[in-house]
C-alpha positions as CSV (number, residue, x, y, z in Angstrom):
1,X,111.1,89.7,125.3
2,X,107.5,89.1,125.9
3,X,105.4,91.6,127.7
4,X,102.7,90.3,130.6
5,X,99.3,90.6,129.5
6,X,98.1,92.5,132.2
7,X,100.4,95.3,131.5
8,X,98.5,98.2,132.9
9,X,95.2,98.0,133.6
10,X,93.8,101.6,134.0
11,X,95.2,101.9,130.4
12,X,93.8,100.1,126.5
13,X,97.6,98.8,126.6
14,X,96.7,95.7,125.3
15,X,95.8,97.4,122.0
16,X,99.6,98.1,121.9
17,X,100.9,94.7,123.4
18,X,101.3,93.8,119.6
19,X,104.2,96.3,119.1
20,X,105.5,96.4,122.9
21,X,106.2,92.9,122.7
22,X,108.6,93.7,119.6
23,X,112.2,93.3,121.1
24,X,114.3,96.4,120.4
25,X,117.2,96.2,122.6
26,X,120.3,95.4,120.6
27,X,122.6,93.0,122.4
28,X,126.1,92.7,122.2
29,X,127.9,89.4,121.4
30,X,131.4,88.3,121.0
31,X,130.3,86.3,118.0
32,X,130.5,88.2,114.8
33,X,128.5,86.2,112.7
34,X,125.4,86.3,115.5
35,X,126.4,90.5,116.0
36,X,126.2,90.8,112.4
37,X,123.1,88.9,112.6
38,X,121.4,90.8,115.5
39,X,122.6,94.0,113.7
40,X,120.7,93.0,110.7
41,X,117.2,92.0,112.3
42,X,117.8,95.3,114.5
43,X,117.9,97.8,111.5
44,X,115.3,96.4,109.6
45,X,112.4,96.5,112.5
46,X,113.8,100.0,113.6
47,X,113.3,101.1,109.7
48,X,109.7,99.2,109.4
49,X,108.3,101.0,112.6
50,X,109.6,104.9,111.9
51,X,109.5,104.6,108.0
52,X,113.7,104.5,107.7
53,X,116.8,104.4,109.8
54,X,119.3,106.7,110.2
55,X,123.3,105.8,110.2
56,X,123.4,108.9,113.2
57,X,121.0,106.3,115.3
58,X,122.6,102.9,114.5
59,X,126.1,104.4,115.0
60,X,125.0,105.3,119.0
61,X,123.3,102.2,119.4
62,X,125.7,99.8,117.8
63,X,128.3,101.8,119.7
64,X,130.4,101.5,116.0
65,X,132.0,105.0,113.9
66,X,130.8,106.3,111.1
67,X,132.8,104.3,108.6
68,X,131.7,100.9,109.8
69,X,128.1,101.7,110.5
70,X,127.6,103.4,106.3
71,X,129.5,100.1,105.6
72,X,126.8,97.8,107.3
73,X,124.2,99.9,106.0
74,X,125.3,99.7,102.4
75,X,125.8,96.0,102.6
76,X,122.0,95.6,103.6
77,X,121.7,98.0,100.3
78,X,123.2,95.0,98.5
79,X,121.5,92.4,99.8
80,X,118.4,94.5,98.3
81,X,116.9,94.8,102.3
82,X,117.0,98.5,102.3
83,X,117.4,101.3,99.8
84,X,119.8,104.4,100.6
85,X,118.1,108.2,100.0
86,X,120.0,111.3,100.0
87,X,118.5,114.1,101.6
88,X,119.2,117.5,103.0
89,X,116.4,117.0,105.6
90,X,119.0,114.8,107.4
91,X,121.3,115.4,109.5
92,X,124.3,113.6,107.6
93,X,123.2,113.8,104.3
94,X,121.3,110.6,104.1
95,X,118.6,107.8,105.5
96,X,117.6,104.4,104.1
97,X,114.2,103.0,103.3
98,X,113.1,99.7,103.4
99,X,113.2,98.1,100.0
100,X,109.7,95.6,99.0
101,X,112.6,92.4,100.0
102,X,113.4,94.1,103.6
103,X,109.2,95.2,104.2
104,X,108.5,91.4,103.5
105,X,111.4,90.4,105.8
106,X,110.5,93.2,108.8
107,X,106.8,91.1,108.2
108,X,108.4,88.1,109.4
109,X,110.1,89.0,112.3
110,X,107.6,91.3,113.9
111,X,104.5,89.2,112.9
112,X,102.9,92.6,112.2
113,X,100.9,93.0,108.7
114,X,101.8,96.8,108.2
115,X,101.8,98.8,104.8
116,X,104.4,99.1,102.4
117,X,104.4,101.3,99.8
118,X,107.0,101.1,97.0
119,X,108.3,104.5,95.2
120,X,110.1,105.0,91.9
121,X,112.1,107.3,94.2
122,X,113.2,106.0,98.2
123,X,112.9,109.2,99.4
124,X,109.0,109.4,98.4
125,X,108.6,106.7,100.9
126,X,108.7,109.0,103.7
127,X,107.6,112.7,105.0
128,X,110.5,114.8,103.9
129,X,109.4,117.5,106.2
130,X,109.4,115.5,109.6
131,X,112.5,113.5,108.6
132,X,114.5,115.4,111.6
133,X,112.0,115.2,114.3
134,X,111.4,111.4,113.3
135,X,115.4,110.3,113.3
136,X,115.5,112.4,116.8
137,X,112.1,110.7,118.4
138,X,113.9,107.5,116.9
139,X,117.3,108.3,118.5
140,X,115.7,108.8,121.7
141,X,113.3,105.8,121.8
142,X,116.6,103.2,121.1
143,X,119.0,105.5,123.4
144,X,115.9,104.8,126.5
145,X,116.1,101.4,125.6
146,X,119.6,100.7,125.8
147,X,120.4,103.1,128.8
148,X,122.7,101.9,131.1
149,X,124.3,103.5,134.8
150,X,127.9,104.7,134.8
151,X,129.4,101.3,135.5
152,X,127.5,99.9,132.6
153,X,124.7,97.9,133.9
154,X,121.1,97.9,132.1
155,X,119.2,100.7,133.3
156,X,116.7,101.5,130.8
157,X,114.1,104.1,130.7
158,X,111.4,102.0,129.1
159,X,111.3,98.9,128.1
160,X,108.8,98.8,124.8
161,X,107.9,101.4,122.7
162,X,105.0,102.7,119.7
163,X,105.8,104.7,117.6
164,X,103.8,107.7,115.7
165,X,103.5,105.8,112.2
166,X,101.9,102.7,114.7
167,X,99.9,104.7,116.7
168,X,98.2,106.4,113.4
169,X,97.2,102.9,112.3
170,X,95.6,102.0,115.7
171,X,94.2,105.3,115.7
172,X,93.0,106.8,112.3
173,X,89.6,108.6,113.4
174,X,90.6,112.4,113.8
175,X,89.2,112.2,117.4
176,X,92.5,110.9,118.9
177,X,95.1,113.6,118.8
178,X,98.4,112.0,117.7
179,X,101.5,111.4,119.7
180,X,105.1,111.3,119.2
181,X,105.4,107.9,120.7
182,X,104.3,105.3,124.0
183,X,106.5,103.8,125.5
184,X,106.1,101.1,127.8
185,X,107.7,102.0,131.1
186,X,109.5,99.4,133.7
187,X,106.2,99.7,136.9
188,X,104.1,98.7,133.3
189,X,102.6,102.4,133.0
190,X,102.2,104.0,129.3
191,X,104.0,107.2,128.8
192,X,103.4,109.7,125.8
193,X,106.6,110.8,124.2
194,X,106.5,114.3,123.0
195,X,109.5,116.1,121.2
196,X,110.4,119.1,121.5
197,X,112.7,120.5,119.4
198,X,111.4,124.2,118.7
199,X,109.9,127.2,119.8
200,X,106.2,127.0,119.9
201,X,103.6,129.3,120.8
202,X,101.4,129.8,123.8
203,X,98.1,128.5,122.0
204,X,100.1,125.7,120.4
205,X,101.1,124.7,124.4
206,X,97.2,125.0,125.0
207,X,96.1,122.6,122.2
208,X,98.7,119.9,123.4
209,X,97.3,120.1,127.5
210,X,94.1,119.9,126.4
211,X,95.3,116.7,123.8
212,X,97.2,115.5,126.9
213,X,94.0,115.6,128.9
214,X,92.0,114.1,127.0
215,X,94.2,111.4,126.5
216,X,94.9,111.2,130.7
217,X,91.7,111.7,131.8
218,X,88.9,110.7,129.5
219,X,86.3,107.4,129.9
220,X,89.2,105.9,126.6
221,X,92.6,106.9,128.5
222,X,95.4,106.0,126.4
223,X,98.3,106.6,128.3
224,X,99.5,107.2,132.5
225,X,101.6,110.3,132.3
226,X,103.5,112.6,129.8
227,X,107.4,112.9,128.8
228,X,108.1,115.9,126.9
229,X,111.7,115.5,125.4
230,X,113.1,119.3,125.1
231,X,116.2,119.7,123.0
232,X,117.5,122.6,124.6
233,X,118.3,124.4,127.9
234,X,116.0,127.5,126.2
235,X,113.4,125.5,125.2
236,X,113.3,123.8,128.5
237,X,113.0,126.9,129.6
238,X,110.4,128.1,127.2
239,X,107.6,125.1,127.6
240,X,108.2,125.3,131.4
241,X,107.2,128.9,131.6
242,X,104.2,128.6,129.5
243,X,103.1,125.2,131.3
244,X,103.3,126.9,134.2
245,X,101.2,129.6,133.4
246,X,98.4,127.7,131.2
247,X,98.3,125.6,134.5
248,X,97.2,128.3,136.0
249,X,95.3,130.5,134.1
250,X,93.2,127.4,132.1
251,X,90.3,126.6,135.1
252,X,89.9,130.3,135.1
253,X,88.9,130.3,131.3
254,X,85.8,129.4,129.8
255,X,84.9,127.5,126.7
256,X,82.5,129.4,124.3
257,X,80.7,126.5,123.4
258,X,80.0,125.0,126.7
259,X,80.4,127.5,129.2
260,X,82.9,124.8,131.3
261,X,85.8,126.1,132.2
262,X,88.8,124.9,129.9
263,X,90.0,123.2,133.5
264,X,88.9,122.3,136.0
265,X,91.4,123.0,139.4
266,X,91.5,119.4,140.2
267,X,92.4,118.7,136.3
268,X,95.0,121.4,135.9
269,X,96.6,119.5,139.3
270,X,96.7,116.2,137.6
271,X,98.1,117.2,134.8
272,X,101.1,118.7,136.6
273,X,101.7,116.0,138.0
274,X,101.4,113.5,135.2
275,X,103.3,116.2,132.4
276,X,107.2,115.9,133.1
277,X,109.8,118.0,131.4
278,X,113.1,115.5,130.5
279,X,116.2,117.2,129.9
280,X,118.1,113.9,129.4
281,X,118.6,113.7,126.1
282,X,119.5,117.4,125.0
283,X,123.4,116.5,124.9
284,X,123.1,114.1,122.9
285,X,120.5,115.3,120.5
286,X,122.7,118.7,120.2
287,X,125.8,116.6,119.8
288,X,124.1,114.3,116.8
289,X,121.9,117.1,115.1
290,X,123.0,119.9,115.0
């Protein structure tokens, strides 16, 4: 798939054109030798771009049980692609790392130069604490992808995505608050990706408006609008209440430092707008995770 150059031109998304125009969808063939092939190439960009890949993810995406998705997995072990690491961050038990072999191949079939660093232990080669939130984000990124209506037809949610560990690298000065994820959506806008998968507080919902108008409004606008992926009904609930009210309350705050109000009305309006609370995916993430 190859993204048009002119993707959105009130955003830098040419900065991310590099990793949009990485092909993510997993297609289905009645070949076995090209599925098995597709499979492969699939697993090893997906574990490149979020630092591993979890057999919960593949399993939904390849539309395959348990058995036979640890079964592919493993046999990618012993071709010396990836590495498997145990783990009671995961959900199941386990996740697998790229191995030195599979970072060289994931080079060659994104044409992306990213770093690799090799670990006595597989499980060093990753966050340990954000291994949850990371195989969700990374459920939901592949599940948007892949989406489809209820007679089966493509319908995906976005066509191209960035993830966190990519958006660090194209980011690294401390001035640009991180995201979860961009995707690239099907009118060529950039969504943020944010998850949401537990209780925050009312300043924490401050910080991230502010982050989110930064990133919307500023003279360097990163991204068109805002997705924030809540994993329950109560924390739906939760973020919409506070939203609500820092939407509100904001323009009539002031900043000690410059005297400007945190808001401004026509800011806080935006931002309503562009912010949108998806409840899509907290099924399936409750159904997988926990």
């Amino acid at each position: 798939m190859t993204i048009d150059k002119d993707t959105s031109c009130n955003t830098n998304s040419n900065v991310y054109l590099p990793y949009f125009d990485i092909d993510m969808h997993y297609k289905k063939y009645k070949n076995r030798r090209q599925q098995g092939q597709v499979k492969l190439e699939w697993t090893i960009k997906h574990a490149m771009r979020f630092g591993f890949v979890s057999a919960i993810v593949c399993a939904e995406v390849w539309q395959t049980n348990r058995a036979k998705t640890l079964e592919f997995l493993n046999k990618l072990v012993g071709m010396g692609l990836l590495q498997a690491a145990k783990t009671i961050r995961a959900a199941d038990g386990r996740i697998y790392v790229l191995t030195y072999a599979g970072a060289q191949y994931a080079r060659e079939l994104t044409q992306i130069d990213f770093p690799f660093r090799s670990t006595s232990e597989p499980i060093h080669q990753v966050n340990q604490n954000s291994i949850m939130h990371d195989s969700i984000l990374s459920l939901v990124l592949a599940i948007g992808i892949q989406n489809s209506n209820s007679e089966g037809t493509p319908n995906p949610l976005w066509k191209a995505y960035l993830t966190e560990l990519e958006f660090k690298r194209l980011f690294p000065s401390n001035d640009v608050k991180n995201v979860d994820a961009l995707v690239l959506l099907n009118n060529n806008e950039v969504a943020a990706i944010e998850i949401e998968h537990s209780f925050k507080r009312k300043q924490q919902h401050e910080q991230s408006i502010l982050k989110f108008k930064s990133a919307l409004l500023d003279e360097q606008k990163l991204y068109d609008k805002v997705f924030l992926i809540v994993a329950s009904i109560k924390i739906q609930q939760d973020t919409q209440r506070f939203y609500k009210q820092l939407l509100n309350e904001m323009p009539t705050r002031y900043d000690k430092k410059t005297k400007q109000p945190l808001l401004r009305e026509a800011e806080a309006e935006i931002l309503n707008e562009k912010i949108v609370i998806r409840t899509k995916f907290i099924n399936l993430i409750d159904e997988k995770f926990y």
